[in-house]
C-alpha positions in Angstrom: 0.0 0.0 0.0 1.3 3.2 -0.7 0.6 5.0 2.8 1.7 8.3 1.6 -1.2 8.2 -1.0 -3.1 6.6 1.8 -2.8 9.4 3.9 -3.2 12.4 2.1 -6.7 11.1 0.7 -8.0 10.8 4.1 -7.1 14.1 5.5 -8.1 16.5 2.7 -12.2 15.4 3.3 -11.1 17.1 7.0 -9.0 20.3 5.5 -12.0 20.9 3.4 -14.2 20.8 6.8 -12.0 23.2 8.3 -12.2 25.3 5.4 -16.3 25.2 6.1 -16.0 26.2 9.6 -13.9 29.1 8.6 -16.1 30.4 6.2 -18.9 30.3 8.7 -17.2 32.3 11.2 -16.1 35.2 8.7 -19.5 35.5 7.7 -21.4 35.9 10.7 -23.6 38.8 10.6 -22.4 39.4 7.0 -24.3 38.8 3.6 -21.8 36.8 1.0 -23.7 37.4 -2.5 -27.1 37.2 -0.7 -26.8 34.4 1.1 -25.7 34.4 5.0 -23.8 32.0 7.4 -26.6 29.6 8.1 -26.5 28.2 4.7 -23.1 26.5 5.7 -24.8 24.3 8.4 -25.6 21.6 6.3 -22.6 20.4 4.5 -20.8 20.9 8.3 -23.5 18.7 9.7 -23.2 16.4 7.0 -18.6 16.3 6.8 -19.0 15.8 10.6 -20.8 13.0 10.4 -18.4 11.4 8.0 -15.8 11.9 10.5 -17.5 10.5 13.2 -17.6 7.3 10.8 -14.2 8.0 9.6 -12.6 7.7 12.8 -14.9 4.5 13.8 -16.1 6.5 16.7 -19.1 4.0 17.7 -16.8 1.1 17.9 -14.9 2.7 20.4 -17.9 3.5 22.4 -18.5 7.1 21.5 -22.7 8.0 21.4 -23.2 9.6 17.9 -25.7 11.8 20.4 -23.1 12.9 22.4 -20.7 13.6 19.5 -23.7 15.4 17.4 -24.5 17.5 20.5 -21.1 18.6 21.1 -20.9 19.4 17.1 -23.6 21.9 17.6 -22.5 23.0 20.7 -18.9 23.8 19.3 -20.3 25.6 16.4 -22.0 27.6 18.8 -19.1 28.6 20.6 -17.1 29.0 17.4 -19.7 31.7 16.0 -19.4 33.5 19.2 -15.2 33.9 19.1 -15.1 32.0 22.4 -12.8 28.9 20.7 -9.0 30.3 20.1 -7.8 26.5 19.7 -10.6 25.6 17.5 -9.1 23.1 15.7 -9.6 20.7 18.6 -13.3 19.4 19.9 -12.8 16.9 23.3 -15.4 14.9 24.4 -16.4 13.2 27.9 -19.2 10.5 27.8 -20.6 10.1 31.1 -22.9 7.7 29.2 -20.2 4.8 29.5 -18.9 3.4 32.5 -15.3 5.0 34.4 -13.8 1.6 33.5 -14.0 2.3 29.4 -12.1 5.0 27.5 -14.9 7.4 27.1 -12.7 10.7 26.8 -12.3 11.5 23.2 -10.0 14.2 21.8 -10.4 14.9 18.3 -8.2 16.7 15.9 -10.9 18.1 13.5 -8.5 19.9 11.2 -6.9 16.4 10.3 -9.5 14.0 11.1 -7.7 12.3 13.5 -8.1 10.9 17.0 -5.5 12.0 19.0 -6.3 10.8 22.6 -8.8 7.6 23.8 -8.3 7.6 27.4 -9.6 6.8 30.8 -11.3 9.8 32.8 -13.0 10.3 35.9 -16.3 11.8 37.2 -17.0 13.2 40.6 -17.6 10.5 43.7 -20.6 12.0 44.5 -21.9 11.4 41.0 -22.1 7.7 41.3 -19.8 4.7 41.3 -18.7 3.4 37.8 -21.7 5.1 36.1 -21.7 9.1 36.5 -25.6 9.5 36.8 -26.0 12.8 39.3 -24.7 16.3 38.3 -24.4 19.4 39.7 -23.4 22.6 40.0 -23.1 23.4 43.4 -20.0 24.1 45.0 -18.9 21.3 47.8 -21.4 18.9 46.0 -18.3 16.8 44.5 -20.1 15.9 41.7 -19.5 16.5 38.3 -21.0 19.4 36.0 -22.6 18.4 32.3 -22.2 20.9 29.0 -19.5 22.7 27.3 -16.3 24.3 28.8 -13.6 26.6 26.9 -10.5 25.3 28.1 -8.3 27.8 29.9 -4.5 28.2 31.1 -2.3 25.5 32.7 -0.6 26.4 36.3 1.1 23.6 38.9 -0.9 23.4 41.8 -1.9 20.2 44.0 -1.9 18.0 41.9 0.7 19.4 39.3 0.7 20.0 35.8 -3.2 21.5 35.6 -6.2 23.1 33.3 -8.5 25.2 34.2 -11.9 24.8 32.9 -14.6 27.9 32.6 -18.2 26.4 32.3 -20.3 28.1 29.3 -23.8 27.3 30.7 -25.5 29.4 33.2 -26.9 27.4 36.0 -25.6 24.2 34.8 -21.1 24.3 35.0 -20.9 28.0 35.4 -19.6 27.9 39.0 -16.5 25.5 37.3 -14.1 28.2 38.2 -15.0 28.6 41.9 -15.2 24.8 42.7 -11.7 24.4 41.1 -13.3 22.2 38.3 -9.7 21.5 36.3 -8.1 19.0 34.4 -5.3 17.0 36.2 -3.5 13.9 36.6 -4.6 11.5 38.8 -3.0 8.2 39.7 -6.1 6.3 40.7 -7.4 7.0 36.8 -6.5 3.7 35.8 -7.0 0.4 33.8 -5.6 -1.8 36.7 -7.5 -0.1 39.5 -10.8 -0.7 37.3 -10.7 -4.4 36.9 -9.6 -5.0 40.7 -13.2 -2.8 42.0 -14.7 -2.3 39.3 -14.6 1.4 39.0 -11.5 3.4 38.2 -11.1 6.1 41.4 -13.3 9.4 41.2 -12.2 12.7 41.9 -13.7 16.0 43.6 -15.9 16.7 40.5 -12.4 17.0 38.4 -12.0 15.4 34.9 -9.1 14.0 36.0 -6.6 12.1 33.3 -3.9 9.2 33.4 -1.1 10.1 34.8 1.1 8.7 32.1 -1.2 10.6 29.6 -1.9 14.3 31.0 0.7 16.4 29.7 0.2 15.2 26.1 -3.6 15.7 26.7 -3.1 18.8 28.2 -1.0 20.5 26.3 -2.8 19.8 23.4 -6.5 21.2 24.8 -5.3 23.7 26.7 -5.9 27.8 25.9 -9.2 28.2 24.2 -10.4 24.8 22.8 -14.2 23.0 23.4 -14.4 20.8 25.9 -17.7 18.8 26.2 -19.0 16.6 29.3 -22.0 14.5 27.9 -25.0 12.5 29.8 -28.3 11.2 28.2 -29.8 13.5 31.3 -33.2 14.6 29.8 -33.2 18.1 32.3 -29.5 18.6 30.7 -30.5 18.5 27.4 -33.3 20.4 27.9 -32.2 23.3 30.1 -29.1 23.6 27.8 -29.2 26.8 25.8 -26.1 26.4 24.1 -28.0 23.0 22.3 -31.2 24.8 21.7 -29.3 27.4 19.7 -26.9 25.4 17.7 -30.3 23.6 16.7 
């Protein structure tokens, strides 16, 4: 096989994406021979999709509901200039248990999957399946919806990201609780088998230690982070999804 041939006719399909989401964000609030930004949606909607196929996304567990939803919820945020590292949408889904891989960080510029890894909820959000959220500082449990990733620092637990929640009501108080991205030793494979959860933090996303620095490097400063449940009120109370719809 020749890979180099290979290679380049996968990744144009995603350059031509990119291209896509570009031209939506230029024209917002702008008229482009009569016709305005919306009319991009569709061909998005529709390249996304073939990613999410490209990449073989449901065989790794990812809900094609939790990767649409976090498609319209990063367009959202893209229209609005909150994404600086917008070539990069990561995913949490809460609706697999702490014992799979069900972070997902996507390169959507490429079409590639950078990072399948093991993440944790809060331990007041339930044992091996996250099932209670919230917002509420001192509730250790962990907060649905869509975050911009922030700046790194070193604090308790080293190498960290901070995380600003981008729904009112629902992760908004992210910031205050010291809802960040770290590593965390008891995030493991190893750990999962033996109880049959992996460890669960404060309400913290918190990554492999063998894995955080790659993940967070990559993520960090201005990028869309999405935490994902099939929680009915979530979906329901979540402005950013009834916008992007």
């Amino acid at each position: 096989m020749n890979l180099r041939i290979s290679k380049k006719r996968y990744i144009l399909p995603f350059l031509a994406l990119t291209s896509l989401f570009s031209l939506k964000v230029s024209s917002i609030g702008k008229k482009n021979s009569g016709v305005t930004a919306p009319v991009a949606i569709a061909p998005v909607v529709s390249a996304t999709a073939a990613l999410y196929e490209h990449l073989s996304l449901d065989s790794l567990g990812l809900s094609r509901e939790a990767y649409e939803y976090a498609i319209m919820g990063y367009d959202r945020l893209l229209k609005e200039g909150k994404l600086r590292n917008d070539d990069i949408l990561s995913i949490v889904d809460f609706s697999l248990p702490s014992t799979q891989k069900r972070l997902f960080v996507i390169d959507i510029a490429s079409g590639k999957l950078l990072f399948n890894s093991l993440v944790s909820h809060g331990r007041n959000s339930g044992k091996n399946m996250a099932t209670d959220f919230s917002n509420s500082p001192e509730s250790f449990k962990s907060s649905l919806g869509f975050y911009v990733t922030g700046n790194t620092y070193r604090g308790q637990h080293g190498y960290s990201l901070r995380l600003e929640g981008e729904e009112d009501g629902i992760n908004n108080n992210a910031m205050d609780r010291g809802i960040v991205m770290h590593a965390a030793d008891y995030v493991n494979e190893k750990l999962g088998r033996r109880q049959g959860y992996i460890g669960r933090s404060l309400g913290c996303p918190a990554v492999p230690v063998a894995l955080h620095k790659k993940i967070i490097s990559k993520i960090q400063n201005g990028s869309c982070l999405f935490m994902y449940s099939p929680d009915v009120k979530y979906i329901a109370a979540s402005k950013l999804l009834q916008h992007a719809a």
